[in-house]
C-alpha angles and dihedrals in degrees: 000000000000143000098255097064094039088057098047089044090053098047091048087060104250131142107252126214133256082247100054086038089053090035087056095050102033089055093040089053103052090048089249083121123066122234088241100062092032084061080045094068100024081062090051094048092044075049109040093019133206124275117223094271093055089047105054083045088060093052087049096058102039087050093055092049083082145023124306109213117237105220091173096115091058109096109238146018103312123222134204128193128194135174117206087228138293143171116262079004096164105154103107088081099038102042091039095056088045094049087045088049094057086051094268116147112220124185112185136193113181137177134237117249124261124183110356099333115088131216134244086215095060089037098058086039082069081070106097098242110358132135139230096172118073148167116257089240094048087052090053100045088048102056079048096057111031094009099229130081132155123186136164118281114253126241090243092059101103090338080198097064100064098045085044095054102048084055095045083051103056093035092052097245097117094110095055109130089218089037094060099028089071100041097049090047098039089069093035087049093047097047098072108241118144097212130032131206115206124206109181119177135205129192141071088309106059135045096256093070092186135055094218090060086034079064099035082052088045096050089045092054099038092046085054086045098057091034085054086054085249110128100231134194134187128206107190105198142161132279108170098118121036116272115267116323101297123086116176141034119294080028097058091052094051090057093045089066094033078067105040083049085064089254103096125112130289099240102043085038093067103032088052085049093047091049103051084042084073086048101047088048106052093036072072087245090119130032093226138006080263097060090039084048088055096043090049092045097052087042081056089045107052098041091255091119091056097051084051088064096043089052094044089043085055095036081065096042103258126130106266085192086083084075087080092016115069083169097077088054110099102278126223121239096201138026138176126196137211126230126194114252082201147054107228143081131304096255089180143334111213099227093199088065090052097042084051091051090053100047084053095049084062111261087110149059132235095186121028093247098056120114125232145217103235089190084056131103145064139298117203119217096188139030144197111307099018131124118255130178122208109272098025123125118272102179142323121241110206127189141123100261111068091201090049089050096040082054099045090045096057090036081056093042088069088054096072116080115189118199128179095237118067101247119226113269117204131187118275095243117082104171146336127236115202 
């Protein structure tokens, strides 16, 4: 078996073999193939594509380049929930409080952010303390004990993955459905859980543009999940204008307890309950997503939710007094704010250009080894229907350069368009794959 003979089968358009696909990863992996004819093959799958089988094979065998995490000794049916990348996608604390509230054990290993979509990872380091590295021993206790725990995702966690992805990033292969399907599912299926929860987002916001290839992602990763014995579920929903008011990382925080507080926004509110309805369902809490849906909302409700996440933020050292202080949250030198040229209404707001702002203003990285401002990003003021007079505020762009922020600020004010008729809002979930 050799290279030479995978790359030519699959550009010729033929189905290749558990073995090939092992051989491939295996090799890559190892550094026994070279990066030239890796991109080969990575261009003729992005071309010729791979069919479901080969797809679940590659997970497979990404997956089994690295550890896979033994959860046994967690009481309960565990459940994980990842999102494919927004912009002020903030769920994974919120959903995952009110899912740990209602006795649902989450472990959690999340990424750090890269281009215009943020991390869950940067966001909780804006906690004073807190800790997103942890012994295996001290995770486990945790979700024991409080129930909730997310921490950054190892190096030995589908040790394919990473190599794979730098590659697919610089060869323009990253948007293939296969592609991401088992990158995505190689790390869910390491971790341990025993259930998954899927949100996978279309727009121009997220890397699935259209809702038709968002389902067609859903369906793939759903479909690995239940062959690997792991009771999947998808939620496709819409990215084309930036979750909630909050871009960036302390902000988002913010925003995560404004909303746990009862006081979040509407949008990010019921697509956070929705979502840990799913949890809370399949982690066998609730007979059905209805009755989920009801429990979440009453732990939100009765503050229960909230007191999930301050014991969580102290569980991994950080300062649970931030839940009432902002002020010990990371604080901005310089911002710059946004005012409407029009009286209208917002017709739409492209989340990709303020992704993109905030990433500039600092909040971001361009390459994986950049630092970032965890003070830095940008607040909205408006979204999309509502009403907006010329010289009212749009939005605020923080940060600590004032020529970063200045920048970003005039690169986010292009992302508003104002239009004389009130435009149609519908809800954020589209459809549910299960």
């Amino acid at each position: 078996m050799n290279m030479y003979d995978i790359i030519y089968k699959k550009r010729e358009g033929h189905a290749l073999s558990k073995e090939e696909i092992e051989f491939f990863i295996k090799g890559y992996t190892d550094g026994n193939i070279p990066d030239y004819q890796a991109s080969a093959l990575l261009m003729a799958i992005f071309f010729k594509k791979l069919n479901k089988n080969e797809t679940i094979e590659l997970t497979r065998a990404m997956m089994n380049t690295g550890d896979v995490v033994d959860l046994s000794a967690i009481q309960g049916i565990k459940v994980d929930k990842h999102s494919t990348g927004g912009v002020g996608d903030k769920t994974t604390l919120i959903a995952g409080s009110l899912a740990a509230s209602c006795g649902v054990p989450v472990a959690k290993m999340s990424g750090r952010g890269l281009g215009f979509t943020g991390g869950t990872i940067d966001k909780m380091e804006s906690i004073p303390g807190l800790k997103t590295t942890l012994k295996p021993e001290e995770f486990i206790s945790l979700v024991n004990n409080v129930g909730l725990s997310v921490i950054g995702q190892t190096a030995e966690i589908a040790a394919a993955d990473k190599k794979l992805y730098a590659l697919r990033d610089v060869t323009a292969t990253v948007d293939d459905i296969s592609l991401i399907t088992s990158s995505i599912m190689s790390k869910k299926l390491a971790s341990g859980s025993d259930a998954i929860v899927l949100d996978v987002k279309f727009g121009n916001g997220a890397f699935m543009e259209s809702f038709e290839d968002a389902c067609r992602l859903g369906e793939l990763m759903v479909g690995i999940g239940k062959a690997e014995g792991k009771n999947t579920v998808a939620l496709i929903t819409d990215m084309n204008q930036p979750l909630g008011y909050a871009v960036g990382n302390s902000l988002e925080v913010i925003e995560v307890i404004e909303t746990l507080k009862g006081k979040g926004p509407e949008d990010i509110t019921d697509l956070s309950l929705t979502l840990a309805a799913y949890m809370i369902f399949l982690g066998q809490k609730a007979v059905s997503p209805e009755e989920g849906f009801k429990k979440a909302k009453q732990a939100l409700d009765d503050g229960s939710a909230l007191n999930k996440l301050a014991e969580f933020i102290e569980g991994q050292g950080g300062d649970p007094e931030v839940i009432n202080r902002y002020a010990l949250f990371p604080q901005p030198a310089c911002i710059s704010k946004i005012y409407s040229q029009e009286d209208g209404f917002i017709g739409s707001i492209e989340a990709k250009i303020i992704g993109l702002a905030s990433q500039h203003s600092g909040a971001g990285r361009a390459t994986k080894d950049d630092n970032i401002d965890l003070s830095a990003g940008i607040l909205l003021n408006k979204k999309v229907g509502e009403t907006i007079q010329a010289g009212e505020l749009l939005a605020t762009v923080y940060g600590n350069d004032h020529r970063r922020v200045d920048k970003a600020a005039l690169e986010a004010a292009r992302a508003f368009h104002v239009q004389s008729s009130k435009p149609q809002v519908t809800n954020l979930v589209k459809k549910v794959i299960q």
